[in-house]
C-alpha positions as CSV (number, residue, x, y, z in Angstrom):
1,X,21.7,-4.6,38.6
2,X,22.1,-7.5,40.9
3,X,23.7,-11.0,39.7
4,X,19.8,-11.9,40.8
5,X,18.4,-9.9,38.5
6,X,20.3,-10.4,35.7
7,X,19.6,-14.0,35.6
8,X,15.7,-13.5,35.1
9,X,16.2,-10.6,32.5
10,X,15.0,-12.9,30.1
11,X,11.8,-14.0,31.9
12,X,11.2,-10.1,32.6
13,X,11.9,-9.9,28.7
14,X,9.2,-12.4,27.9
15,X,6.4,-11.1,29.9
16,X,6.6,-7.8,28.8
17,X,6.6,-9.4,25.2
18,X,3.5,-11.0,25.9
19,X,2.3,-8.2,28.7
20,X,-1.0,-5.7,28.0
21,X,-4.2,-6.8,27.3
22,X,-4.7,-10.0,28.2
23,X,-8.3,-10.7,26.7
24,X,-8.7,-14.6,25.0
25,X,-8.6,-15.8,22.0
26,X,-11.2,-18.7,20.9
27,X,-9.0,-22.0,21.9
28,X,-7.5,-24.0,19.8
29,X,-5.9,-27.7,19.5
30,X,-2.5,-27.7,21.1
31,X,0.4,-28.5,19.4
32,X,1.8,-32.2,20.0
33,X,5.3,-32.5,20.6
34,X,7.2,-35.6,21.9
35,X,5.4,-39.0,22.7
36,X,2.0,-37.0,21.1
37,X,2.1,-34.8,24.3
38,X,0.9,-31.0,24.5
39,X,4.1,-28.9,24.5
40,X,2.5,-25.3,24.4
41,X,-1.1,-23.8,23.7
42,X,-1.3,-21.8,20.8
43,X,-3.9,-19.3,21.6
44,X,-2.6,-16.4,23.7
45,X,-4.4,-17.0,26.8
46,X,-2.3,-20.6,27.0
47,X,1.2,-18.8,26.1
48,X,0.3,-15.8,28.7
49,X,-0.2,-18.3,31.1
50,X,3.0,-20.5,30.9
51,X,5.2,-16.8,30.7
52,X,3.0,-15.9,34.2
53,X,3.9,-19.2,35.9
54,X,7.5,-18.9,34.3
55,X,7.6,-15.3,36.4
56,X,5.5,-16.7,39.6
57,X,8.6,-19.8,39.8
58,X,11.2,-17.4,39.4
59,X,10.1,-14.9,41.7
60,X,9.2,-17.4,44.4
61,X,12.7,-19.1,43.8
62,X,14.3,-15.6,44.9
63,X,11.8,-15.2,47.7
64,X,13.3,-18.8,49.4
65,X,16.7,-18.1,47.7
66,X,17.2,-14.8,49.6
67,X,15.8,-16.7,53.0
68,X,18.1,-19.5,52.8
69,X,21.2,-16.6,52.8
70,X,20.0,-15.0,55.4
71,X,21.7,-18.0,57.8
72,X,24.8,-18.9,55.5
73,X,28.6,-18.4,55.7
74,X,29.9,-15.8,53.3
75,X,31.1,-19.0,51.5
76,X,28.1,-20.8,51.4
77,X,26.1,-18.0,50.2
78,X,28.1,-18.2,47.1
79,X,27.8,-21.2,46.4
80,X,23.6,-20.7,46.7
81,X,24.2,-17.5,44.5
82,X,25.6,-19.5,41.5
83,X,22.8,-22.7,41.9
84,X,20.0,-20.4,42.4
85,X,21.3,-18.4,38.8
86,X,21.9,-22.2,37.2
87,X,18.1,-23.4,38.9
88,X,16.8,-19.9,36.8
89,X,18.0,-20.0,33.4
90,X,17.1,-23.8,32.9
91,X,13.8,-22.6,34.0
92,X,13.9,-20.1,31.4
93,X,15.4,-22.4,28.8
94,X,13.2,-25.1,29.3
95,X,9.4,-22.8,29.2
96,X,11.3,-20.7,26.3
97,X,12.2,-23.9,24.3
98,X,9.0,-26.0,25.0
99,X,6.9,-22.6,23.6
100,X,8.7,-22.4,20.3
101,X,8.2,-18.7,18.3
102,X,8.3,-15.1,18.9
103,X,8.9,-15.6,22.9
104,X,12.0,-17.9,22.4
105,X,13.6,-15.8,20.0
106,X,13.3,-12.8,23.1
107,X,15.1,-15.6,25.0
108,X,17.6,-15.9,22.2
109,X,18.5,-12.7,22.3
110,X,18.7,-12.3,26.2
111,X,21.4,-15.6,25.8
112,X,24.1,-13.6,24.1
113,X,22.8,-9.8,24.6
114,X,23.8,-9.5,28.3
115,X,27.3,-8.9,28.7
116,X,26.8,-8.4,32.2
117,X,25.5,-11.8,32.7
118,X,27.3,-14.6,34.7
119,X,29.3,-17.0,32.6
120,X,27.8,-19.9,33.9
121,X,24.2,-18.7,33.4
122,X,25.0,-17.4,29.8
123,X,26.3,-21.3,29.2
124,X,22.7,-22.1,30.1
125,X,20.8,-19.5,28.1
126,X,23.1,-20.8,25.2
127,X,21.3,-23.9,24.8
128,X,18.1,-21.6,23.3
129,X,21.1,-20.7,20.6
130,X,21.2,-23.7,18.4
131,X,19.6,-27.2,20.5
132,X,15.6,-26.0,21.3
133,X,13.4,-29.3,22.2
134,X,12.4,-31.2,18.8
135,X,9.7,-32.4,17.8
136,X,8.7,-36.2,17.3
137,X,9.8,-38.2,14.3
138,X,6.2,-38.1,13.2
139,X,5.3,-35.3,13.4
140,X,8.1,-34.1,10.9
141,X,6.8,-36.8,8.8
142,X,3.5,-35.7,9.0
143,X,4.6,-31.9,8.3
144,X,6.2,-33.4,4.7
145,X,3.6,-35.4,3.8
146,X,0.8,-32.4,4.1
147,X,3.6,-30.4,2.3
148,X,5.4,-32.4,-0.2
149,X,2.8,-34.6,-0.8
150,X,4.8,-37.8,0.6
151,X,7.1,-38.8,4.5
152,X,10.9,-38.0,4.2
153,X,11.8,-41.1,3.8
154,X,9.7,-41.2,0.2
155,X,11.3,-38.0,-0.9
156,X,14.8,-38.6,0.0
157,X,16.9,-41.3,-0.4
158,X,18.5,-41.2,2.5
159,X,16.8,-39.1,5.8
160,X,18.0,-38.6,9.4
161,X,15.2,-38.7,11.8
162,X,17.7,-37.2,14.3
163,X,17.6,-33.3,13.8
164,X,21.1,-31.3,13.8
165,X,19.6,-28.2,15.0
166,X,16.3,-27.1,16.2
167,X,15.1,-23.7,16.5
168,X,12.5,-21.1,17.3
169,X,10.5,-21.7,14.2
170,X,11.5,-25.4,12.7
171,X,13.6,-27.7,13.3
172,X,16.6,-28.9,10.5
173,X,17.6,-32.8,9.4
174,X,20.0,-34.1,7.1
175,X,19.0,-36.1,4.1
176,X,20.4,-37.2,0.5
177,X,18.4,-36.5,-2.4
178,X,17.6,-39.1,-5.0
179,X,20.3,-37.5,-7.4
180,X,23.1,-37.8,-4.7
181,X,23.0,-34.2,-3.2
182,X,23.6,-34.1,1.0
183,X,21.0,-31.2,2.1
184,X,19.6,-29.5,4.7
185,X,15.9,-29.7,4.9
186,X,14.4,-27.2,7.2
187,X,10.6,-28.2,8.5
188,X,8.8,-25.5,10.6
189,X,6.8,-27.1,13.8
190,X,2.9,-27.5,13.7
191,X,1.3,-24.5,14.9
192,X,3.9,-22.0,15.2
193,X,2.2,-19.8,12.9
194,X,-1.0,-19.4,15.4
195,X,1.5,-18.9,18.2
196,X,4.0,-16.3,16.7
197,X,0.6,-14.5,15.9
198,X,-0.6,-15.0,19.3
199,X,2.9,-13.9,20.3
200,X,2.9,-10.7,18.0
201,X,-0.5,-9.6,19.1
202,X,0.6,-8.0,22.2
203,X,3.5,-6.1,20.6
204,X,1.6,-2.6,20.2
205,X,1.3,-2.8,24.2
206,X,5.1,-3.6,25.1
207,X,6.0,-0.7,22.8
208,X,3.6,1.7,24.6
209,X,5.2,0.7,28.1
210,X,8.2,1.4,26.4
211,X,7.2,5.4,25.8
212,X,7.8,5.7,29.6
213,X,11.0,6.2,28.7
214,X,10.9,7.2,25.3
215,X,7.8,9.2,24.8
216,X,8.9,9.9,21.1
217,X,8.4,6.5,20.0
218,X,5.9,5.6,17.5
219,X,4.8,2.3,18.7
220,X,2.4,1.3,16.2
221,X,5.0,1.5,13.5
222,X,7.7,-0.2,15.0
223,X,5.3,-2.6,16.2
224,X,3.8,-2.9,12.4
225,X,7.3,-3.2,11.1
226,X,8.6,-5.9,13.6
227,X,4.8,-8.0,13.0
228,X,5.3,-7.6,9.0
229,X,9.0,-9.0,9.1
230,X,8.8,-11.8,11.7
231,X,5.5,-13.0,10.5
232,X,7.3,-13.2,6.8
233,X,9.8,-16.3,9.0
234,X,6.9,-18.3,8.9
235,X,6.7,-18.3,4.9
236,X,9.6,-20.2,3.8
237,X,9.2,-19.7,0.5
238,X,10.0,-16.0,0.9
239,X,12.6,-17.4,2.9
240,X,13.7,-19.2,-0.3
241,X,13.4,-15.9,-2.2
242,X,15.4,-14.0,0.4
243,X,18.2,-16.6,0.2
244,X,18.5,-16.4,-3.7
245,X,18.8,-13.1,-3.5
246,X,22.1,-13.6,-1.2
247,X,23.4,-16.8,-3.1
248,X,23.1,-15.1,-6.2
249,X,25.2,-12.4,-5.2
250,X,27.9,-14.0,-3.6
251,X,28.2,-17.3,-5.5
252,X,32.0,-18.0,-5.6
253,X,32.9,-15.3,-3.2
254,X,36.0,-16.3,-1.5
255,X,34.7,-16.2,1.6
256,X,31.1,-15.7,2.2
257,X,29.2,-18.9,1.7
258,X,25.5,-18.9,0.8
259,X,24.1,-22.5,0.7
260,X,21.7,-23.1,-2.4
261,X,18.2,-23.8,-2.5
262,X,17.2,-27.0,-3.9
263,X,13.8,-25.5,-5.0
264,X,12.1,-28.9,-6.0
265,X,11.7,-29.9,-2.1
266,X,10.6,-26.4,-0.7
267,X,7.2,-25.7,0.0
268,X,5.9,-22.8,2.8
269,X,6.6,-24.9,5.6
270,X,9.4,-26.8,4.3
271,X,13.0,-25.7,3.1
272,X,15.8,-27.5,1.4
273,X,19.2,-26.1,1.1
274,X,22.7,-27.7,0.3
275,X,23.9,-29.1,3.3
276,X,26.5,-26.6,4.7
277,X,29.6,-28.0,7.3
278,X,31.8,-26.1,10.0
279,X,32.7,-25.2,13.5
280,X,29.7,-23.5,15.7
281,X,30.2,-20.0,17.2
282,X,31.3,-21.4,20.7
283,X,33.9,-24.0,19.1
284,X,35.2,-21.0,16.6
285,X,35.3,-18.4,19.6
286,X,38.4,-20.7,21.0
287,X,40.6,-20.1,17.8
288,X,43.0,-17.9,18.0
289,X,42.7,-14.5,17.6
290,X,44.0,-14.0,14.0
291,X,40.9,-16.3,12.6
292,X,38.9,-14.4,15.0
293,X,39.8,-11.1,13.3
294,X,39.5,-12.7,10.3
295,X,36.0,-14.4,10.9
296,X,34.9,-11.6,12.0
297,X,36.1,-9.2,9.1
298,X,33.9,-11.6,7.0
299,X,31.1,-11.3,8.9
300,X,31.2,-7.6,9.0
301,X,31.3,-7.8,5.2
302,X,28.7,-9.9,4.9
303,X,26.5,-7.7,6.9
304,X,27.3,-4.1,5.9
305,X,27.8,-5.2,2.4
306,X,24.2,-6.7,2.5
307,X,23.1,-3.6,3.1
308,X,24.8,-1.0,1.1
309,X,25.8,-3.3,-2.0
310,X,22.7,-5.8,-2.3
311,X,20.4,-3.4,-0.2
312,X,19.4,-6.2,2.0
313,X,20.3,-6.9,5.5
314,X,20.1,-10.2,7.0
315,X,18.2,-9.2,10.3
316,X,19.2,-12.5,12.8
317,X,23.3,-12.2,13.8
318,X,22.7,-14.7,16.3
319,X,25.0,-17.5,17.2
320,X,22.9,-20.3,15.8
321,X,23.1,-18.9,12.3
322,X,27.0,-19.0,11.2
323,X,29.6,-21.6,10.6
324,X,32.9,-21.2,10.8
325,X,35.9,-22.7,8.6
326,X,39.5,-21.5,9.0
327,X,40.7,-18.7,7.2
328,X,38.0,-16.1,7.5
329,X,35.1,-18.3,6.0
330,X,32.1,-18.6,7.1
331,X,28.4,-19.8,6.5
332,X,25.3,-17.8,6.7
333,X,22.4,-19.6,7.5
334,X,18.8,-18.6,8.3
335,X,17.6,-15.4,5.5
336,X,14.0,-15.5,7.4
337,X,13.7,-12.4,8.6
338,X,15.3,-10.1,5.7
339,X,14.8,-6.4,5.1
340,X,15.0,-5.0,1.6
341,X,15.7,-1.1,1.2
342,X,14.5,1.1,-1.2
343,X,16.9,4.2,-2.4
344,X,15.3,6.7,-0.3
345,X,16.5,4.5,2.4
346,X,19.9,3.9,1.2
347,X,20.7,7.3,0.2
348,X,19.5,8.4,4.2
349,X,21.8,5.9,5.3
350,X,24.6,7.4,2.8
351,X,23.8,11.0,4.1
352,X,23.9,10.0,8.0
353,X,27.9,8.4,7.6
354,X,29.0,11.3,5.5
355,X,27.8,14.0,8.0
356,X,29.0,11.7,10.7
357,X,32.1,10.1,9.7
358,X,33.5,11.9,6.7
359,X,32.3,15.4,7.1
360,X,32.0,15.4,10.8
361,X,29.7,18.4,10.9
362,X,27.4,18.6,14.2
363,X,24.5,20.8,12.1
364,X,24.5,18.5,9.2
365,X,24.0,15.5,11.4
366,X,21.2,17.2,13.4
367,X,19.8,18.1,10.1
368,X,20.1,14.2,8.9
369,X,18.5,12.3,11.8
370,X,15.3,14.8,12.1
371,X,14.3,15.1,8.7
372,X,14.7,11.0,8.6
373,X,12.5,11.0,11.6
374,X,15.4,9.7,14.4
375,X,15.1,12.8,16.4
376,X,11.9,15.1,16.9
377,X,13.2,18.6,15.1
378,X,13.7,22.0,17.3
379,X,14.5,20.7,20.9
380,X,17.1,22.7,23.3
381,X,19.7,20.5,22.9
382,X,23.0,21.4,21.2
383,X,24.0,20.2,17.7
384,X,27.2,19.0,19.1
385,X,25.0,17.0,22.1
386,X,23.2,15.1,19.2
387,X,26.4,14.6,17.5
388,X,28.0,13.2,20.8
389,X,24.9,10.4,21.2
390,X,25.1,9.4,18.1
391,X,28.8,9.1,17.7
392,X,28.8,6.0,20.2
393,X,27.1,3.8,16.9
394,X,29.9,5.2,14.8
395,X,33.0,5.0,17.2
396,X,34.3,1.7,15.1
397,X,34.3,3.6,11.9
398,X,35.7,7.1,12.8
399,X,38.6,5.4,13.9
400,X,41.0,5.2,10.6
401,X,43.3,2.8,12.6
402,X,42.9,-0.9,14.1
403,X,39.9,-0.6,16.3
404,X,38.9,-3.3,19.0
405,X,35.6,-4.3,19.8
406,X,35.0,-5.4,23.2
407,X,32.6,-7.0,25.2
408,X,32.5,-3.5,27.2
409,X,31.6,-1.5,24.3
410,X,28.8,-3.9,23.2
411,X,27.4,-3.8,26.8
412,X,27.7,0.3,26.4
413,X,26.0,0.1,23.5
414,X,22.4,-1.4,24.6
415,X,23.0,0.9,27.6
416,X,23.5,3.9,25.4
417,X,20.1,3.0,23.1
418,X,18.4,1.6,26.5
419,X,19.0,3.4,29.8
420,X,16.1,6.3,30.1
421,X,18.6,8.1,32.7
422,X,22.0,10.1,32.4
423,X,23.3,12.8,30.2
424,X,21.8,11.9,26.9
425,X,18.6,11.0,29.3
426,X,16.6,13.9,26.7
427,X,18.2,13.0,23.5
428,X,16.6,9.5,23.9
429,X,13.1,11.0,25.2
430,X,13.0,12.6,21.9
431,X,14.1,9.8,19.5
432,X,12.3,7.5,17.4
433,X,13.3,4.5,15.3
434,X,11.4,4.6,11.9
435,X,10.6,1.9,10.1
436,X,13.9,1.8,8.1
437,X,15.6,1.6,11.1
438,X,14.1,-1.0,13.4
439,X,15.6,-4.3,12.1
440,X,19.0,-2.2,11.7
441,X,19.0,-2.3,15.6
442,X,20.0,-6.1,15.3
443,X,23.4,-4.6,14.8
444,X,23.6,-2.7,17.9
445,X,21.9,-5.3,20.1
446,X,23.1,-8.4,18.1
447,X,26.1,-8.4,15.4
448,X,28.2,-6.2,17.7
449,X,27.6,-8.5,21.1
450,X,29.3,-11.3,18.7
451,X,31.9,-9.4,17.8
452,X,32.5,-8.4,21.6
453,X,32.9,-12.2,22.6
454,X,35.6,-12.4,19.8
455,X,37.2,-9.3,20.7
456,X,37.4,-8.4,16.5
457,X,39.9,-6.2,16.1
458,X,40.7,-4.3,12.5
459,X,40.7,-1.4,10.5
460,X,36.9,-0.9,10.3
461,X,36.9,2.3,8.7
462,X,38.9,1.1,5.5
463,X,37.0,-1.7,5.6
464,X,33.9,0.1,5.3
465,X,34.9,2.5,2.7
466,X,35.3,-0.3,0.3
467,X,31.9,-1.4,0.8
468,X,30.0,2.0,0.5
469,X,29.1,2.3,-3.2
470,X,30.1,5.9,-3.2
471,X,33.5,5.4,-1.9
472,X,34.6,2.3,-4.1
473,X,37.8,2.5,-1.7
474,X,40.8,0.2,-2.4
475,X,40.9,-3.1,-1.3
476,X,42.8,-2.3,2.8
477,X,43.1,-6.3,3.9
478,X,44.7,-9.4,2.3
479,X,40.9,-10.9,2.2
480,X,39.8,-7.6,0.6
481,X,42.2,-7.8,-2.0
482,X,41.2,-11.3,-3.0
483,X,37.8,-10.5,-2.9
484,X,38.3,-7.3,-5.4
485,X,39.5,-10.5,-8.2
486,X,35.6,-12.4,-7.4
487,X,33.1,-10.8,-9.6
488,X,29.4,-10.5,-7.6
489,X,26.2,-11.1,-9.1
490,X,23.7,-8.2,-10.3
491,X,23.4,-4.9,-8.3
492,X,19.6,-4.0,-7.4
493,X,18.7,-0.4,-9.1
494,X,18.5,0.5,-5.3
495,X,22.3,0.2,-4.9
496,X,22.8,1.1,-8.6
497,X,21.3,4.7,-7.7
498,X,24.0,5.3,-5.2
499,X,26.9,4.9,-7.5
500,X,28.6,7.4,-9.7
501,X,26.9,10.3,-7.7
């Protein structure tokens, strides 16, 4: 793909998001944003419209781009190359930003997905990672007082009208409670809801374009299952939930932090947490490589450990949603878009590793992924063909040594789940993702793109067997052995029916 081309891949991203039927909603009221201004309609035809325009500048900025190089030196066409890229991605960043919801987080993930990406246009796309446009001080205001019943500056003592991070969804501020607490108070931005929903309407149609490719896709459940968890962001008091769940589990771990949720200032549209401190991703990523490895090792607890110790995974690794200290801790932010497993789940996820990684039988694998609904059963294709496709999503964890993770085998890995041509080209023509799986992909296109731009390196595999309920293994790292002295919070009887079998 052409350095072109790779700079509008999240434009192209949005307007298939937002592409198929096109036919209107009733209008509503825009939402205001600064000075009282319209900043994005919220009824589909109004969002459809600023993606189209989005693609009609960008196409008609490569049109003129491509002209202008016709006549340039070899030198000066570079240097047109890199200000046409820049000139793209702030368009992107700025339409993305202004529209808030489902389309910016597309955006969010295009800023740190695309390894192939030039540096200089991924510094752009980065800005959709933690600093969206806010909204006006009164409108925040007016958000509380529907909400909480009275402006910030009535139900805190102290309240920063300058936000510290704003978002696809809501936008944060600092304040100080009446009882001396510092907290981070979370206020979600007039009218998202209608445009999320606007957003989400189309989702059945990109995922039917996507059967092109992928014929054995089922779009209407991976389109129910990414509408049922994304519209569940919108509710922060399930938010709220879904953050208890993780704070009660790892209160005092040594090195996961959870921030706790002041309950008496949340509301749907409103959340209040402690107020968390530490280094962004892109001031951590210039540590050395030690606290890389060992942020990273925490992160990769936090995630996998979610999942097969709480039975939860946290389903946004982006960027925006950490902070870094030294030593391997970090602070997870953002438990919006959360999915809870039952058993049955857990028990398919146990079966897959242990045909995969322990056992390494071919037949048992291709047993495993088509009677959980991965693969469609009885096609030509060998059992060690399966087992070779697969094994890419498992690399990190065969490996019973220190194993690197790269930028190059992040970028491998969307091309592995992604490219319709090549040797596994009828493997992925006969996959599906069922709806156990779906918001698992944020590891393949999300947590392991982060761990590629800090090059984590450790022994994954040990690491791992500590974590699955069924191994128990002994503590492998330094950090693992402290955290074998912490004592967790309550196992879920979904993770308690794993163990001891």
């Amino acid at each position: 793909m052409s350095k072109i081309k790779k700079v509008i891949t999240a434009g192209a991203a949005t307007a298939a998001a937002v592409g198929g039927a096109r036919a209107a909603l009733k209008r509503r009221r825009p939402t205001r944003a600064e000075n009282g201004q319209p900043v994005s309609s919220t009824d589909r035809t109004g969002r459809n419209k600023m993606v189209v325009g989005l693609g009609g500048r960008t196409g008609a900025g490569v049109a003129a781009h491509r002209a202008r190089r016709v006549f340039a030196s070899a030198e000066r066409r570079e240097e047109l190359d890199r200000a046409h890229e820049v000139k793209t991605a702030k368009q992107v960043v700025e339409t993305l930003g202004a529209m808030k919801g489902a389309l910016m987080k597309v955006g969010q993930m295009a800023s740190f997905l695309d390894q192939g990406m030039p540096d200089h246009v991924r510094e752009v796309l980065a800005e959709l990672q933690q600093d969206a446009p806010p909204m006006s001080y009164e409108l925040v205001a007016e958000v509380m007082a529907n909400e909480l019943g009275q402006r910030p500056e009535k139900t805190f003592a102290e309240w920063d009208p300058e936000p510290i991070a704003a978002a696809s969804i809501g936008q944060v501020h600092r304040a100080m409670t009446h009882d001396g607490r510092a907290v981070a108070v979370k206020v979600q931005y007039p009218g998202v809801d209608d445009a999320i929903r606007s957003d989400l309407a189309n989702a059945d149609a990109l995922f039917i374009g996507f059967q092109t490719f992928f014929p054995s896709l089922d779009p209407q459940s991976i389109a129910a299952e990414l509408r049922e968890r994304i519209t569940e962001e919108l509710d922060y008091v399930h938010e709220a939930a879904n953050q208890r769940l993780f704070a009660d589990y790892y209160r005092g771990h040594p090195y996961i932090h959870i921030p706790e949720v002041i309950d008496e200032h949340c509301s749907p549209r409103v959340l209040t947490t402690e107020l968390a401190e530490g280094a962004r991703f892109a001031e951590a990523s210039s540590w050395s490589q030690d606290e890389l490895n060992l942020a990273a090792e925490t992160m990769y607890r936090f995630s996998f450990g979610g999942i097969y110790r709480l039975g939860a995974f946290n389903g946004d690794p982006h960027p925006g949603n950490y902070l870094f200290r030294p030593g391997g801790h970090v602070v997870f932010l953002d438990f919006g878009l959360v999915k809870r497993f039952s058993a049955d789940a857990l028990a398919g996820f146990r079966r897959l590793i242990e045909a995969m990684v322990v056992d390494e039988s071919a037949s048992e694998f291709r047993a495993a992924v088509e009677e959980l609904g991965l693969l469609v059963p009885g096609q030509e294709f060998t059992d060690d063909h399966v087992m070779d496709y697969f094994s890419h999503f498992y690399d990190f964890v065969k490996v019973d040594g220190e194993y690197t993770l790269t930028k190059q085998y992040a970028a491998e890995t969307v091309r592995h789940i992604l490219e319709p041509v090549g040797p596994y080209s009828e493997i992925r023509r006969n996959a599906n993702v069922p709806p156990d799986y779906v918001i698992l992909q944020r590891i393949n296109l999300g947590l392991l793109a982060l761990f590629g731009e800090l090059n984590a390196t450790g022994n994954w595999r040990r690491i791992a067997e500590e974590l699955w309920p069924w191994k128990n293994g002994a503590p492998s790292t330094p950090m693992g052995e402290e955290i074998a002295r912490w004592t967790p919070g309550p196992l879920p009887s979904e993770v308690l029916a794993q163990l001891g079998d």
